[in-house]
C-alpha positions, 0 to 999 in steps of 0.5 A: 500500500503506498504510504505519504511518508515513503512518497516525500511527505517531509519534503513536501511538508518542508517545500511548503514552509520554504514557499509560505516564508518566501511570500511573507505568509507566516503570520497567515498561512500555517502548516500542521503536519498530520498522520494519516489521511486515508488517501493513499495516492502513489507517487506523492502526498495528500495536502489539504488547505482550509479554510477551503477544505481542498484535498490535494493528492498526489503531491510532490515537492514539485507541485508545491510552489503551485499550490502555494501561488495559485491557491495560498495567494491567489485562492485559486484551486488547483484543478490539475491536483484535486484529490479524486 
């Protein structure tokens, strides 16, 4: 069964405080690591943004920074990763 820690979560997790701190997000955006999410995508990670309550997945280290711009800043979803 495919695992989010085995699938780069800690650098998922760490790209994401990279991106929040390089766009002066600290006091707004904050990043709480979990256990499981029961969604068990491969190849990457499950992230959720609320307030909104979007679920992410699979996301890689890659796919942070787009997050990060389009949703985090711009409040746009990212379609391309929603969680199916």
């Amino acid at each position: 069964m495919p695992s989010c820690g085995r699938s780069g979560a800690t650098e998922v997790s760490s790209a994401l405080r990279r991106g929040r701190e390089a766009r002066g997000l600290t006091t707004r955006v904050f990043i709480t690591d979990s256990g499981c999410l029961g969604v068990c995508p491969e190849g990457g990670c499950t992230v959720v943004v609320y307030p909104e309550g979007v679920w992410y997945s699979p996301v890689t280290a890659g796919d942070v920074d787009e997050i990060v711009e389009r949703h985090m800043v711009g409040g746009e979803v990212v379609e391309r990763l929603l969680a199916r």
